[in-house]
C-alpha positions in Angstrom: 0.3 26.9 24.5 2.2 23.7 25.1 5.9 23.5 24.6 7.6 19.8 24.6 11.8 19.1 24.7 13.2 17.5 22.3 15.5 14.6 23.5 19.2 13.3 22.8 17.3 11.0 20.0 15.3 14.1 18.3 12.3 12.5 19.9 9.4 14.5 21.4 6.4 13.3 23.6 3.0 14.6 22.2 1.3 16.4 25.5 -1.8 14.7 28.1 -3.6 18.1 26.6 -2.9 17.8 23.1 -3.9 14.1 23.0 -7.5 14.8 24.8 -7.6 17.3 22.3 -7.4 14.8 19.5 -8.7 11.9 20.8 -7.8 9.9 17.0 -4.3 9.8 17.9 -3.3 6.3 19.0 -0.4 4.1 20.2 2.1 3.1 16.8 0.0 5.7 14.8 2.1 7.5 12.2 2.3 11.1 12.0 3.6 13.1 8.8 5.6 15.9 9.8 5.5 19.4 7.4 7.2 22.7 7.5 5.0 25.2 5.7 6.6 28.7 6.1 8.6 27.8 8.9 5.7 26.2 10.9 6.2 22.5 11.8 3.1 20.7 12.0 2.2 16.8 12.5 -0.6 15.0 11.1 -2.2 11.8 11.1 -1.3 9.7 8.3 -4.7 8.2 7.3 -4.5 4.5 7.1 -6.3 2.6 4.2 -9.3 1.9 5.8 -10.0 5.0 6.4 -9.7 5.7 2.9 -12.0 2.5 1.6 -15.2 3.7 -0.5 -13.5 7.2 -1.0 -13.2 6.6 -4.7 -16.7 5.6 -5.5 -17.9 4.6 -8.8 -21.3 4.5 -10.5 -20.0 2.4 -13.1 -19.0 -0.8 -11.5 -21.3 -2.0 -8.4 -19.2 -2.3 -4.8 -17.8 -6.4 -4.5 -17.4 -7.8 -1.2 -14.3 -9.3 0.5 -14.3 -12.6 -1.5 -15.5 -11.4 -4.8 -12.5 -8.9 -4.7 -9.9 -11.8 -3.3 -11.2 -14.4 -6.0 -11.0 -11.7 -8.3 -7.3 -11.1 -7.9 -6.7 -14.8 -7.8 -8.4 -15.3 -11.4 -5.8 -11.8 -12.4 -2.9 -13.4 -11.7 -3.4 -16.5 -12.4 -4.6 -15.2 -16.1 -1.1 -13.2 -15.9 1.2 -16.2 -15.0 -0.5 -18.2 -17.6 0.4 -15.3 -20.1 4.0 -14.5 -18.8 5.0 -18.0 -18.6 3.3 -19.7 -22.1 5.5 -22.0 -23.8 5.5 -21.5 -27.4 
């Protein structure tokens, strides 16, 4: 067991031995911090590429980088045209 102060600032440096033990922690990472039943843990926050492809459909088939960007280009483009319509 590892114990860690806690400075003047509430900070706390994560341990040589805790990092090795999770090597995915890296420099400017966020952690989300949770008390369950009085037990403070830290976790990673995932960040959003980790979380690409996670909500899979069969319906519509995957579009690439440009697809998606021209995509959204054509959406709001379609939506300023609509918002902003003289009558």
């Amino acid at each position: 067991m590892t114990s860690v102060v806690i400075t003047s600032k509430w900070q706390v440096t994560i341990p040589e031995e805790i990092r090795k033990e999770v090597p995915s922690l890296e420099i400017g990472q966020r952690l989300r911090w949770e008390v369950v039943g009085g037990v403070l843990t830290a976790r990673p926050v995932r960040g959003i590429e980790e979380l690409s492809g996670c909500l899979k459909s069969d319906d519509l088939p995957a579009l690439s980088r440009a697809d998606e960007k021209a995509a959204i280009q054509r959406a709001r483009a379609e939506h300023y045209a609509t918002k902003h319509r003289k009558p």
